[in-house]
N, CA, C, O and CB atoms as a CASP TS submission, in Angstrom:
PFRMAT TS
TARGET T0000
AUTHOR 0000-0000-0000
METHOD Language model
MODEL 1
PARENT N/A
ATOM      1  N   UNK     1     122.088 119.793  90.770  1.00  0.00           N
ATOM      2  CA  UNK     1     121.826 119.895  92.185  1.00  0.00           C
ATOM      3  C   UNK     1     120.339 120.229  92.390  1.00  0.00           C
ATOM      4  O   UNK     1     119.869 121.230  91.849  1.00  0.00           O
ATOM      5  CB  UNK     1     122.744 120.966  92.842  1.00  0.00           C
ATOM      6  N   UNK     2     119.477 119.308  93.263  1.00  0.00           N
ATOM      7  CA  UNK     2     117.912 119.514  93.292  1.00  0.00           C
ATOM      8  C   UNK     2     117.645 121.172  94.239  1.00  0.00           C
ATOM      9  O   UNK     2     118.548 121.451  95.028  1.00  0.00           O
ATOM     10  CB  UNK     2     117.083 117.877  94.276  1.00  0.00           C
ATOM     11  N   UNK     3     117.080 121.651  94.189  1.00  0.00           N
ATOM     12  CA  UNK     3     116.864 123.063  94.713  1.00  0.00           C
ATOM     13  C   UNK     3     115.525 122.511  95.437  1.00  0.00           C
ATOM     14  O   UNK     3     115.027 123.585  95.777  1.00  0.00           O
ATOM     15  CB  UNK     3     116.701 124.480  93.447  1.00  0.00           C
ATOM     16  N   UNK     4     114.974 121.897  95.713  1.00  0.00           N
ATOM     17  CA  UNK     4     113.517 121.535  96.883  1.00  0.00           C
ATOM     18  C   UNK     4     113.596 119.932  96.603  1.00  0.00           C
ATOM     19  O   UNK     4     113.748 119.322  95.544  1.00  0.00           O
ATOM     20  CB  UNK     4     111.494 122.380  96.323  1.00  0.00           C
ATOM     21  N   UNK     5     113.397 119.368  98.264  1.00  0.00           N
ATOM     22  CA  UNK     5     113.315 118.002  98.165  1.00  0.00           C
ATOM     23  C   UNK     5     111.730 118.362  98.771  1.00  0.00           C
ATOM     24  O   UNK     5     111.395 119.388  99.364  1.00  0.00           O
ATOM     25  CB  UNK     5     114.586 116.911  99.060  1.00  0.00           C
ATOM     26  N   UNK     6     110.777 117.035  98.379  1.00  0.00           N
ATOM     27  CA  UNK     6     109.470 116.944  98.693  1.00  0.00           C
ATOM     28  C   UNK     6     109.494 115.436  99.487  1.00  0.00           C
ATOM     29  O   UNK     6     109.400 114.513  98.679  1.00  0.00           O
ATOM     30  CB  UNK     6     108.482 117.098  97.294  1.00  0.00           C
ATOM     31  N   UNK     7     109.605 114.983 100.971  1.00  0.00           N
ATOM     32  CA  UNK     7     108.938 113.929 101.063  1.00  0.00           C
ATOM     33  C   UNK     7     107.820 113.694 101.925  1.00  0.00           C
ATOM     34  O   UNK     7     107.485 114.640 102.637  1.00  0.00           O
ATOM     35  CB  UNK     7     109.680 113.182 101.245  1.00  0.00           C
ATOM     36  N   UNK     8     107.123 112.542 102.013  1.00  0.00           N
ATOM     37  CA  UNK     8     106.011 112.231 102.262  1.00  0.00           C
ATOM     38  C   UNK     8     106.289 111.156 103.952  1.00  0.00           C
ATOM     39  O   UNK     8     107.079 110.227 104.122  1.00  0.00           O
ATOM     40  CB  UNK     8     105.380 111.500 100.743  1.00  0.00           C
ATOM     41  N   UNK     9     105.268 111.788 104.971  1.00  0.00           N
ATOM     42  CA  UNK     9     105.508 112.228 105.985  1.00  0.00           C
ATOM     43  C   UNK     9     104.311 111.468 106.813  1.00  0.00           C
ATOM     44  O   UNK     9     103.398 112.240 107.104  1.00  0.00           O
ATOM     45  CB  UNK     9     105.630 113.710 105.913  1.00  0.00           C
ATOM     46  N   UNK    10     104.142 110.237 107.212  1.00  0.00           N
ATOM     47  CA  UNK    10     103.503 109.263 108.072  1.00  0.00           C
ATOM     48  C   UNK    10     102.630 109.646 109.310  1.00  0.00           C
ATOM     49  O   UNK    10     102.979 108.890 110.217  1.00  0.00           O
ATOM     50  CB  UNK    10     104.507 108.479 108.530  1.00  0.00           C
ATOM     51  N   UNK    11     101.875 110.294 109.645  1.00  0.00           N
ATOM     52  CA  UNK    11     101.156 110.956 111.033  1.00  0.00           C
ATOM     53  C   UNK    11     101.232 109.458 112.104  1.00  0.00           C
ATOM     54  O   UNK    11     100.878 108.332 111.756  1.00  0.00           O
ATOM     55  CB  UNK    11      99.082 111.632 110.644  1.00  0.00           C
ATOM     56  N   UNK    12     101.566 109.693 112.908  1.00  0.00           N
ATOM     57  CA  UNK    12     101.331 108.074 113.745  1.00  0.00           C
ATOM     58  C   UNK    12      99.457 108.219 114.275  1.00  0.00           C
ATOM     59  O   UNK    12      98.845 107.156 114.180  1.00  0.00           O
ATOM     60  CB  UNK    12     102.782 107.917 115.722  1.00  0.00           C
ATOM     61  N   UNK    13      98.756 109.266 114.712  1.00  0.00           N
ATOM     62  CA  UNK    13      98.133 109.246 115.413  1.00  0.00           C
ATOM     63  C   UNK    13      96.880 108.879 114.085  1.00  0.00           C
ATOM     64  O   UNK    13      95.832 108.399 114.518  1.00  0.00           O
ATOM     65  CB  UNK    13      98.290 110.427 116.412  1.00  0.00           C
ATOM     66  N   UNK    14      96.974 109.102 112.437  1.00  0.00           N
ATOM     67  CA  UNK    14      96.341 109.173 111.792  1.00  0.00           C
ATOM     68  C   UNK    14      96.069 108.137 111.253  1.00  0.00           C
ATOM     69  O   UNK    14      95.105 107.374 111.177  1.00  0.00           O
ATOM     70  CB  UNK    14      96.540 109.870 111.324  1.00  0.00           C
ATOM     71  N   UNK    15      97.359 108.238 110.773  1.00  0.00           N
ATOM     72  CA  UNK    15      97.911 106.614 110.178  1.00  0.00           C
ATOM     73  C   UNK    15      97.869 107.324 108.506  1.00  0.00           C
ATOM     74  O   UNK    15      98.191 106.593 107.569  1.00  0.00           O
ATOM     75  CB  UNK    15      96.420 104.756 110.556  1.00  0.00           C
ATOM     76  N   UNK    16      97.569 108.369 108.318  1.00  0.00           N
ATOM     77  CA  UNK    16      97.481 109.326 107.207  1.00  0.00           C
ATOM     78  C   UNK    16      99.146 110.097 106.667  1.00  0.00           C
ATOM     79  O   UNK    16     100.097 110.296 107.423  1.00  0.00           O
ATOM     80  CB  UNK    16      96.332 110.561 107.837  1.00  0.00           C
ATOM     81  N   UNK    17      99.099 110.375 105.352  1.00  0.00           N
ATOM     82  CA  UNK    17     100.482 110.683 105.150  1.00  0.00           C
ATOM     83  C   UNK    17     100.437 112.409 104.985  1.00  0.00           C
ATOM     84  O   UNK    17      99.341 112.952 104.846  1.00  0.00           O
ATOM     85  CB  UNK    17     101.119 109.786 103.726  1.00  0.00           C
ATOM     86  N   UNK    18     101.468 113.075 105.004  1.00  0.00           N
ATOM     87  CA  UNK    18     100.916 114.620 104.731  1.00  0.00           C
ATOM     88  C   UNK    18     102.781 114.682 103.975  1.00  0.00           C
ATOM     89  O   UNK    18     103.604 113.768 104.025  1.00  0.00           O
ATOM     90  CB  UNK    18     100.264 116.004 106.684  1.00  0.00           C
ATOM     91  N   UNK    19     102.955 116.005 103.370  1.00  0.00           N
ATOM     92  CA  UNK    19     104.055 116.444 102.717  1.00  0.00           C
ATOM     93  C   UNK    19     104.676 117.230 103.108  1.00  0.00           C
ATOM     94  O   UNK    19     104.184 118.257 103.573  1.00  0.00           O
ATOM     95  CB  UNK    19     103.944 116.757 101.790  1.00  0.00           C
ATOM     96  N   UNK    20     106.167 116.978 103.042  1.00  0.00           N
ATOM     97  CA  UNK    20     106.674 118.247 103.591  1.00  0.00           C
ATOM     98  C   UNK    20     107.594 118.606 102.436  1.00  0.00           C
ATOM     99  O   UNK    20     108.240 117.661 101.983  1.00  0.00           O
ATOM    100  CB  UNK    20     107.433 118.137 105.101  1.00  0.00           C
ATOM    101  N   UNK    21     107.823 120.122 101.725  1.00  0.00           N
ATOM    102  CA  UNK    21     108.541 120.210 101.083  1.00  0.00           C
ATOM    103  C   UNK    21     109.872 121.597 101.560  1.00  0.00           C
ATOM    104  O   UNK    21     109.667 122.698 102.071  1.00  0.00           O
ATOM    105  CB  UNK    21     107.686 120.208  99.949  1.00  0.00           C
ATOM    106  N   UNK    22     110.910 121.085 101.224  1.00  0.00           N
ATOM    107  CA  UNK    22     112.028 121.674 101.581  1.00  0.00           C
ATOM    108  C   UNK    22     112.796 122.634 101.009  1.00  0.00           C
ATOM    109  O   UNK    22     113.021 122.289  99.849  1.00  0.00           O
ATOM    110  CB  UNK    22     112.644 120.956 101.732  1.00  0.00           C
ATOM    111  N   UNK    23     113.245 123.547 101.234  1.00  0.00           N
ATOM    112  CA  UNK    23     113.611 124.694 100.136  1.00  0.00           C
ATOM    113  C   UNK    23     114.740 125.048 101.355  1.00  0.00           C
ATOM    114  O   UNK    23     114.610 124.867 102.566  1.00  0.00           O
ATOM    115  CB  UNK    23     112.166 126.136  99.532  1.00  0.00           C
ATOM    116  N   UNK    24     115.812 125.575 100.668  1.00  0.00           N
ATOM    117  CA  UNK    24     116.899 124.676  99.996  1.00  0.00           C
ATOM    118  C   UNK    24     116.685 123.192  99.995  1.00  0.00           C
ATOM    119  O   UNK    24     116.234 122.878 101.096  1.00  0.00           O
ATOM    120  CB  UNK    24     118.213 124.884 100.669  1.00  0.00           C
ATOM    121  N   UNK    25     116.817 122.198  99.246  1.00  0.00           N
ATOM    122  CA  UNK    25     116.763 120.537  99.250  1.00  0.00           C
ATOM    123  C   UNK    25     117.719 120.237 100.511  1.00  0.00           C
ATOM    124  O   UNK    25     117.375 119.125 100.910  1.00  0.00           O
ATOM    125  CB  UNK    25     117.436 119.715  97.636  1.00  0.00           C
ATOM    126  N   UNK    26     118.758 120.724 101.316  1.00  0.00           N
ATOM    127  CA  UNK    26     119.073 120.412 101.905  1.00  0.00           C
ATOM    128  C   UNK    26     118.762 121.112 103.556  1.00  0.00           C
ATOM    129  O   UNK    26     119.285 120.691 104.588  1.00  0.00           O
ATOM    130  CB  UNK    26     119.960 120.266 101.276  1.00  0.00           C
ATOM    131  N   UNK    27     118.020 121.987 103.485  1.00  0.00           N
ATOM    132  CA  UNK    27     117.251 122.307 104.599  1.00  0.00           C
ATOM    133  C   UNK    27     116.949 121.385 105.894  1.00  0.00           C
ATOM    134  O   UNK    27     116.235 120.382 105.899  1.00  0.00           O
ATOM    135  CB  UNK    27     116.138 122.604 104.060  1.00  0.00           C
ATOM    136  N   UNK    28     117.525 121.844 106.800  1.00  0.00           N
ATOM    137  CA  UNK    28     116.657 121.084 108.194  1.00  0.00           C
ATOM    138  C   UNK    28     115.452 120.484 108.397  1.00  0.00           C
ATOM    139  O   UNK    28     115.128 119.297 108.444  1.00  0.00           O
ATOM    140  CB  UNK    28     116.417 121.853 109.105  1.00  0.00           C
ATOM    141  N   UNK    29     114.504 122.060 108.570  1.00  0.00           N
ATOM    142  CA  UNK    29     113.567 122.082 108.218  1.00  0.00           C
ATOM    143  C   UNK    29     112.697 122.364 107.216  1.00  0.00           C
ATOM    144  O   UNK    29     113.090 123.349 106.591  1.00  0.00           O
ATOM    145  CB  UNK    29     113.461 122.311 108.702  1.00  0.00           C
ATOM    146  N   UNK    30     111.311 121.754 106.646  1.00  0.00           N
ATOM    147  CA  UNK    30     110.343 121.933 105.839  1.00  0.00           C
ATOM    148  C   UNK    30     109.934 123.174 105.821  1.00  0.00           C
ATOM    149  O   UNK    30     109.359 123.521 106.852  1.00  0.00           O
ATOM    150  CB  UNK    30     109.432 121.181 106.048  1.00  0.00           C
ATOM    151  N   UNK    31     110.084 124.342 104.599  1.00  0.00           N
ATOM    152  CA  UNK    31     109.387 125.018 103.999  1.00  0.00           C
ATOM    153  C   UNK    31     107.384 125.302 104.318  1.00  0.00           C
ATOM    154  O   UNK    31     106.613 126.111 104.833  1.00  0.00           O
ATOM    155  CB  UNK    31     109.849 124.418 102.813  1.00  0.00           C
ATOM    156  N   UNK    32     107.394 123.925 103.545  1.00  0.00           N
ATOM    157  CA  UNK    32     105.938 123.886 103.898  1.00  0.00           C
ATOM    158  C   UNK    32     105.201 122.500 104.321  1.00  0.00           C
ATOM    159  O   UNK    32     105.843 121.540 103.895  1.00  0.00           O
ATOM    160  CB  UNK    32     105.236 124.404 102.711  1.00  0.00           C
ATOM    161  N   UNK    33     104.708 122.342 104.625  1.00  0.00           N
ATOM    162  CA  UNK    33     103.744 120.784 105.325  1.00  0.00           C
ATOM    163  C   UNK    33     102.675 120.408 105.120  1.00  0.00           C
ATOM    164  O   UNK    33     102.214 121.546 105.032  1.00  0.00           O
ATOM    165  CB  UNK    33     103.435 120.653 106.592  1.00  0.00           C
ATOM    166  N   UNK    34     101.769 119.745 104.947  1.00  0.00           N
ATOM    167  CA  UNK    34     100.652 119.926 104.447  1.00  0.00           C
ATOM    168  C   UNK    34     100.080 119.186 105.776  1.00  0.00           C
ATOM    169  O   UNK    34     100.913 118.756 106.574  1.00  0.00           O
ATOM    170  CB  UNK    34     100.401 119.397 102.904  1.00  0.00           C
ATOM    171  N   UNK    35      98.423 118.985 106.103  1.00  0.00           N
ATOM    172  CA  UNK    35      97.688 118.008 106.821  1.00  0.00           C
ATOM    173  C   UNK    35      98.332 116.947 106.309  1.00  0.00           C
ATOM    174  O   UNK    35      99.093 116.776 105.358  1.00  0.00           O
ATOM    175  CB  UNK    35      96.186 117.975 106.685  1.00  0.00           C
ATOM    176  N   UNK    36      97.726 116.080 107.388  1.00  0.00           N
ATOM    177  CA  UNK    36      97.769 114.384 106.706  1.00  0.00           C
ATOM    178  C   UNK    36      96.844 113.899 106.416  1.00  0.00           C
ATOM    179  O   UNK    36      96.172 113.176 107.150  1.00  0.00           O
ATOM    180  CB  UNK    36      98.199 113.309 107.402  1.00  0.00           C
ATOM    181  N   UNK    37      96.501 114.309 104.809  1.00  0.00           N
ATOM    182  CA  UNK    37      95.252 113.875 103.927  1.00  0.00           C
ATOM    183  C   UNK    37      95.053 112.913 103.358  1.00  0.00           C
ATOM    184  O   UNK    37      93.899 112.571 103.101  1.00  0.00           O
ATOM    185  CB  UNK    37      95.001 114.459 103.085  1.00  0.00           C
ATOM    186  N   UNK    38      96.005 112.270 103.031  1.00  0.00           N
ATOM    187  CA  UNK    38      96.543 110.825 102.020  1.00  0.00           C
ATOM    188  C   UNK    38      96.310 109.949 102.575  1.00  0.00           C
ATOM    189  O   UNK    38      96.251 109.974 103.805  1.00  0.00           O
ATOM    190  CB  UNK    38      97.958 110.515 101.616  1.00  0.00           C
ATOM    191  N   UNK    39      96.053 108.649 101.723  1.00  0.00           N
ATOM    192  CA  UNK    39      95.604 107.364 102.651  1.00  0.00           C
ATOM    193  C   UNK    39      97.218 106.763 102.169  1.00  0.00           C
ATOM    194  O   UNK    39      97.552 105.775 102.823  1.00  0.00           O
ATOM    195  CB  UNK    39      93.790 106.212 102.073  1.00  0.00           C
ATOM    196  N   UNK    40      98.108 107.167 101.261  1.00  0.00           N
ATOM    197  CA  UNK    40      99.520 106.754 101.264  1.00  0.00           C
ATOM    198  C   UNK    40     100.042 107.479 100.607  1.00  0.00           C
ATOM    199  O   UNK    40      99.393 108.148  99.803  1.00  0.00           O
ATOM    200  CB  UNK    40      99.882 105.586 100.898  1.00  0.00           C
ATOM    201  N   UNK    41     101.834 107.639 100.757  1.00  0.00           N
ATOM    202  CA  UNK    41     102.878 108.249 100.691  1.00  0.00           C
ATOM    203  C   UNK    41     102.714 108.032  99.070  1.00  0.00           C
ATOM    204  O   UNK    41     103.400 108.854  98.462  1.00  0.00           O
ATOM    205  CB  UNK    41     104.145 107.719 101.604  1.00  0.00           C
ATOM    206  N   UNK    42     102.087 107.268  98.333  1.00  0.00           N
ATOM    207  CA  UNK    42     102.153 107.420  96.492  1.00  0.00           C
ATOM    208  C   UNK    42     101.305 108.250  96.232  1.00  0.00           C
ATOM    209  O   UNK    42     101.358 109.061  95.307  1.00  0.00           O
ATOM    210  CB  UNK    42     101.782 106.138  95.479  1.00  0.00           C
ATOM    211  N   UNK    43     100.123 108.076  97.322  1.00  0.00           N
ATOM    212  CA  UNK    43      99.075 109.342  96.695  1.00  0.00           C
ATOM    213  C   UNK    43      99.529 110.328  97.304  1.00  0.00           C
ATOM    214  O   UNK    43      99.020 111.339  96.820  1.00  0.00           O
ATOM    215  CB  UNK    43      97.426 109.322  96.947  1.00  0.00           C
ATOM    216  N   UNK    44     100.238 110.573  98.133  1.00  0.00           N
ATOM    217  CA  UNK    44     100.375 112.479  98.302  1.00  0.00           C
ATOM    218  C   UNK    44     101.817 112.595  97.812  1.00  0.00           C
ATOM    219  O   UNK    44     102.367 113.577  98.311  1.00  0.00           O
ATOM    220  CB  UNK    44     100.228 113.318 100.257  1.00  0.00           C
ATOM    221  N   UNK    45     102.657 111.840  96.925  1.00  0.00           N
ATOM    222  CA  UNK    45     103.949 112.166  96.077  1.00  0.00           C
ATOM    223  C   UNK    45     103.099 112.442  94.939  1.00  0.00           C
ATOM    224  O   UNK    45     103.343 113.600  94.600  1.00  0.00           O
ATOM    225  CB  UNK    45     105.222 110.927  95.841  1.00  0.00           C
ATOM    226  N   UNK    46     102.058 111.841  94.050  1.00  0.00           N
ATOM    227  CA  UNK    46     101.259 112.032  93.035  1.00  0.00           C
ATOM    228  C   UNK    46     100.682 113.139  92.965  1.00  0.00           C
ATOM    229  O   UNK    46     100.594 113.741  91.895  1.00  0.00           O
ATOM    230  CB  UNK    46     100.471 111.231  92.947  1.00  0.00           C
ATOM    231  N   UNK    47     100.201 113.587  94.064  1.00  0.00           N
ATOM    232  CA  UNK    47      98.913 114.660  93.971  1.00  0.00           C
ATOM    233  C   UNK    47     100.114 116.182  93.935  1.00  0.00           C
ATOM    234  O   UNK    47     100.073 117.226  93.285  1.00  0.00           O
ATOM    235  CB  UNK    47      97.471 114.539  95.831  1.00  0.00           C
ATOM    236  N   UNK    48     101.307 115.538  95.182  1.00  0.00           N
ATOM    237  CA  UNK    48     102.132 116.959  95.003  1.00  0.00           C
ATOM    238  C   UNK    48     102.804 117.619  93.419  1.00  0.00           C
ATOM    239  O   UNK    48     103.151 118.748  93.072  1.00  0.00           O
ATOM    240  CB  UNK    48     103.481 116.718  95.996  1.00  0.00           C
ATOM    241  N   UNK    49     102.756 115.972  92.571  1.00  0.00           N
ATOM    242  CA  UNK    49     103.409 116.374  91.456  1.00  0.00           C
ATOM    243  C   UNK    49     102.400 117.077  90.628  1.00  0.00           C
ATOM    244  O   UNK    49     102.768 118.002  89.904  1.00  0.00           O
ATOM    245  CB  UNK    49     104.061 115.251  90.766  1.00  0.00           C
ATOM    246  N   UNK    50     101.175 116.721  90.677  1.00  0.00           N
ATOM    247  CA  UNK    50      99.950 116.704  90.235  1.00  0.00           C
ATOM    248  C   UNK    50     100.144 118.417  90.133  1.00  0.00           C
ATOM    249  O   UNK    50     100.619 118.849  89.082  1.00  0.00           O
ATOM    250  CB  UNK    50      98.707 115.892  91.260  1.00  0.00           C
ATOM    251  N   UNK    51      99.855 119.189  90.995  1.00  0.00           N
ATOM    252  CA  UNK    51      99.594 119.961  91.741  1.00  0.00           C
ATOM    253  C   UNK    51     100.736 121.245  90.932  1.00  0.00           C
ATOM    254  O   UNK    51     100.307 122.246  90.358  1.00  0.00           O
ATOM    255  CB  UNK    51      99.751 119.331  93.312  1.00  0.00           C
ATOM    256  N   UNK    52     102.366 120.856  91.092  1.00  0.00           N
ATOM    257  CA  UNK    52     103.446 121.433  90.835  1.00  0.00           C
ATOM    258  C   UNK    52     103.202 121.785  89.270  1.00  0.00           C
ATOM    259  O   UNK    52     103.471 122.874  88.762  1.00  0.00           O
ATOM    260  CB  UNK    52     104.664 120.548  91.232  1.00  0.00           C
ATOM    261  N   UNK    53     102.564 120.505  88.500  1.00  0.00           N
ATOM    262  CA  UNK    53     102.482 120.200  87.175  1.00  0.00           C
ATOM    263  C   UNK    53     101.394 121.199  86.662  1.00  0.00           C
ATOM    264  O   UNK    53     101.610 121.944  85.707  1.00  0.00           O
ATOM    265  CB  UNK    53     102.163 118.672  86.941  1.00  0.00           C
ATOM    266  N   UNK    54     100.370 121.175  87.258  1.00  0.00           N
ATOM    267  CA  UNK    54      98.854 122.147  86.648  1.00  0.00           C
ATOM    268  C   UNK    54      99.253 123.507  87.073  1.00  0.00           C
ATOM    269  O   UNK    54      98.643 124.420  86.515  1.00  0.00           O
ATOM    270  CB  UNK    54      97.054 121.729  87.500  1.00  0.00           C
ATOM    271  N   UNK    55     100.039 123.791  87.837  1.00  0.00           N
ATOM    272  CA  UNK    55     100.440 125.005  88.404  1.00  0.00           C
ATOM    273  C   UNK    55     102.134 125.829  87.236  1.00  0.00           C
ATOM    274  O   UNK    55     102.298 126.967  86.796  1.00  0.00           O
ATOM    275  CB  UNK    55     100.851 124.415  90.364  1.00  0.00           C
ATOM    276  N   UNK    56     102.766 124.934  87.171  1.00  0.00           N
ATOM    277  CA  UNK    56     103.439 125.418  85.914  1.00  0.00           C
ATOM    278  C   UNK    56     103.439 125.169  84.471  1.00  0.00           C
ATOM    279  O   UNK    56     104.249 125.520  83.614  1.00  0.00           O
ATOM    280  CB  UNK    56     104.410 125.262  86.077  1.00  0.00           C
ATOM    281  N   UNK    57     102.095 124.322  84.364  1.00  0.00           N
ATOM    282  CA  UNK    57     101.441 124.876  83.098  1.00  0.00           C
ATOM    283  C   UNK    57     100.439 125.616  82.770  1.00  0.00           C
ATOM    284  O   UNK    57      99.959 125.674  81.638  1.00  0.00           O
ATOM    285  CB  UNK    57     101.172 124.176  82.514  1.00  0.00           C
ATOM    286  N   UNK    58      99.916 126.460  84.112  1.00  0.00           N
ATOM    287  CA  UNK    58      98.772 127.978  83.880  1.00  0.00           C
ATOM    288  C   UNK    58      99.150 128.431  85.069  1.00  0.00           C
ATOM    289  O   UNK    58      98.769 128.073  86.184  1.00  0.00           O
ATOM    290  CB  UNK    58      96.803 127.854  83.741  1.00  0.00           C
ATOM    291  N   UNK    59      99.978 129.298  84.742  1.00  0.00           N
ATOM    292  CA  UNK    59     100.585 130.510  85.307  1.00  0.00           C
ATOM    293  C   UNK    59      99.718 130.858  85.511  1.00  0.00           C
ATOM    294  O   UNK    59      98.682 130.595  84.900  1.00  0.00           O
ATOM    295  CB  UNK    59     101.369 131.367  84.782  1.00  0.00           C
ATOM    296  N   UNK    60      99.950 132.223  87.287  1.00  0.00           N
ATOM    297  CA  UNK    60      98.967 132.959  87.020  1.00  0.00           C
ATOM    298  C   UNK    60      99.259 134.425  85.751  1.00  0.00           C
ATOM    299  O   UNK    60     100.272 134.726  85.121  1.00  0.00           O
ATOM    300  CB  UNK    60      98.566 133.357  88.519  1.00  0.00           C
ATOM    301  N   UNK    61      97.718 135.131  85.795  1.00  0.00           N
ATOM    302  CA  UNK    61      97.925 135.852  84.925  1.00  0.00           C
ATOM    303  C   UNK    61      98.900 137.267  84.828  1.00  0.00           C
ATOM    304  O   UNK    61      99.054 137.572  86.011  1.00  0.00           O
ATOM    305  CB  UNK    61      96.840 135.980  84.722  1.00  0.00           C
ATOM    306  N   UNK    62      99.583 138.210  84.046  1.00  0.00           N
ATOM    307  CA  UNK    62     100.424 139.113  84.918  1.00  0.00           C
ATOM    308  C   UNK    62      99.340 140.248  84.869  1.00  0.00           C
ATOM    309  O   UNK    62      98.300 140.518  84.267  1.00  0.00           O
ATOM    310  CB  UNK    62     102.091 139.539  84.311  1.00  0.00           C
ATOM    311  N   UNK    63     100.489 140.968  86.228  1.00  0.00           N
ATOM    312  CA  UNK    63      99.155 142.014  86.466  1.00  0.00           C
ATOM    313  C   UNK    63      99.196 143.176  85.303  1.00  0.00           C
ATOM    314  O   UNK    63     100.189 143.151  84.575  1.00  0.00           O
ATOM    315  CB  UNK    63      99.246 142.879  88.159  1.00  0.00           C
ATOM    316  N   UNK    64      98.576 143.814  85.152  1.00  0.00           N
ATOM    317  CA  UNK    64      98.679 145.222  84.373  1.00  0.00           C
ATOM    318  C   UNK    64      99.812 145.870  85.090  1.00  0.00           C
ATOM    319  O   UNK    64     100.107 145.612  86.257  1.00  0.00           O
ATOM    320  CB  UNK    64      97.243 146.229  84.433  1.00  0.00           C
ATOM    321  N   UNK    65     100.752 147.174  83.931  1.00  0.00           N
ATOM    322  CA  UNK    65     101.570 147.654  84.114  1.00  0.00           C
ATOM    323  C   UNK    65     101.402 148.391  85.144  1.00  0.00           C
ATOM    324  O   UNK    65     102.195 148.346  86.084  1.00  0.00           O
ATOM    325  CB  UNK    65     101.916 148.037  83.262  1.00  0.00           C
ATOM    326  N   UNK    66     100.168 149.318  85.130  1.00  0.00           N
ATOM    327  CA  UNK    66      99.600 149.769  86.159  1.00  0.00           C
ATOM    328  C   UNK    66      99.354 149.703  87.730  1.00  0.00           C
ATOM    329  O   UNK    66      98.696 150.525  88.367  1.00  0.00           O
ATOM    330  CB  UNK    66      98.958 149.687  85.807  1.00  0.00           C
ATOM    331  N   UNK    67      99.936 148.689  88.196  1.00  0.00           N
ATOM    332  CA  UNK    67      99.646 147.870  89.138  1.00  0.00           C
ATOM    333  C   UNK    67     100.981 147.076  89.814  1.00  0.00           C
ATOM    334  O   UNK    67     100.927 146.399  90.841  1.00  0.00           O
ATOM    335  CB  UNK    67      98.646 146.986  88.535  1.00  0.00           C
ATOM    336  N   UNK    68     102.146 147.309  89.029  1.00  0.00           N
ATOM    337  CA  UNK    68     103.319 146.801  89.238  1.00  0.00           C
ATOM    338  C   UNK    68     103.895 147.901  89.984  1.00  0.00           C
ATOM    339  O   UNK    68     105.053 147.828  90.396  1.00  0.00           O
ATOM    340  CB  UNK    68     104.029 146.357  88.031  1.00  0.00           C
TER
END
């Protein structure tokens, strides 16, 4: 069962695509949205994976015990 659907989201006034991603996957509404930066719906599905991908392979760092 997918836990976040991500799709890619057409501006009429832009003609630009932006993202919306959904948490629960079956959610109403979008979680989060982005501008409409993309000149198409492959480049902002790419860049989101892009993005998901560099981000869960360098974690951020943990904090000191100190600080928890």
């Amino acid at each position: 069962m997918p836990l976040i659907r991500i799709e890619s989201v057409e501006d009429a006034a832009s003609g630009r695509f932006a993202i919306e991603i959904y948490y629960p996957a079956d959610a109403e509404r979008p979680l989060v949205t982005t501008a409409p930066r993309y000149k198409s719906a492959a480049a902002a599905e790419q860049d989101t994976i892009a993005i998901l991908a560099s981000t869960a392979n360098n974690p951020a760092p943990e904090e000191p015990a100190n600080r928890r």
